[in-house]
C-alpha positions in Angstrom: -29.7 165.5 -47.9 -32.5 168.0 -46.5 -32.9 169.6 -43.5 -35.7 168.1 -41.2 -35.7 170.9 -39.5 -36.3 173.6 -42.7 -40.1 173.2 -44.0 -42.2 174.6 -46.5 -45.7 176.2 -46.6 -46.7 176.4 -50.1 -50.2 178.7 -50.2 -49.5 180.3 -53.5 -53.4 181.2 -54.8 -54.9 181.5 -51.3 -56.0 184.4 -49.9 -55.5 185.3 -46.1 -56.3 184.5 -42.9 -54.8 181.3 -44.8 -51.5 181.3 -45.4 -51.0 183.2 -41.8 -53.4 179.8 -39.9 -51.1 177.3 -42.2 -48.5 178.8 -41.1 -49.1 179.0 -37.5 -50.0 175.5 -37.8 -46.8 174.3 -39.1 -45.1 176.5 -36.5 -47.1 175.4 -33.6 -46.4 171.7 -34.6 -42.6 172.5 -35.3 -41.5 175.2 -32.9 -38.0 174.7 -33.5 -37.9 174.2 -37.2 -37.2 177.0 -40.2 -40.4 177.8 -42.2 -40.2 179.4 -45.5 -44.1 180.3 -46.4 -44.6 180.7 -50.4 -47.0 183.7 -51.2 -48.2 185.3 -53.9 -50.2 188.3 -53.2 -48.7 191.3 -51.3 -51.4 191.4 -48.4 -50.7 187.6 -47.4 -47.1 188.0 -47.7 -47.3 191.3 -45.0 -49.6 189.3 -43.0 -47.5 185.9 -43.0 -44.5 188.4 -41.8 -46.9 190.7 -39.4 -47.2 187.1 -37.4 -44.0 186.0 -37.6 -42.6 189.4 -35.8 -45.5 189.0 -33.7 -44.4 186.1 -32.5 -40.8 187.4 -31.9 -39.4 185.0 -34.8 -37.1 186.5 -37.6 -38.8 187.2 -40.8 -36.6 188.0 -44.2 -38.4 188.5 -47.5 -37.5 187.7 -50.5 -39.3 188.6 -54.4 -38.9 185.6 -57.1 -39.5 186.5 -59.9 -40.7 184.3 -63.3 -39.5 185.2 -66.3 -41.0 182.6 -69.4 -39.5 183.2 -72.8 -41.2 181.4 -76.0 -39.4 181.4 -79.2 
């Protein structure tokens, strides 16, 4: 069973202010919740985290990393 209160902003391919105004947008409308924001550029991932400790929240960062093999 999921958390309700752990959500998901998914703005992989988007380049900022986006993924920082989804994000506040899912924050303002859940202020109590746990937001993971997907990224995948360095500049929107320091901006998503820039407004997160701006706005006193924790922030932790994490790198995934795809590996494909073909045979």
């Amino acid at each position: 069973m999921s958390n309700t209160n752990e959500l998901t902003v998914d703005v992989r391919g988007s380049l900022c202010p986006k993924p920082v105004i989804e994000t506040k947008k899912v924050s303002d409308a859940n202020p109590v919740a746990v937001i993971t924001t997907i990224v995948d550029n360095e500049v929107s991932r320091d901006n998503v985290e820039k407004f997160g400790k701006s706005r006193g929240y924790g922030v932790a960062i994490r790198k995934m990393v795809r590996i494909s093999t073909s045979l």
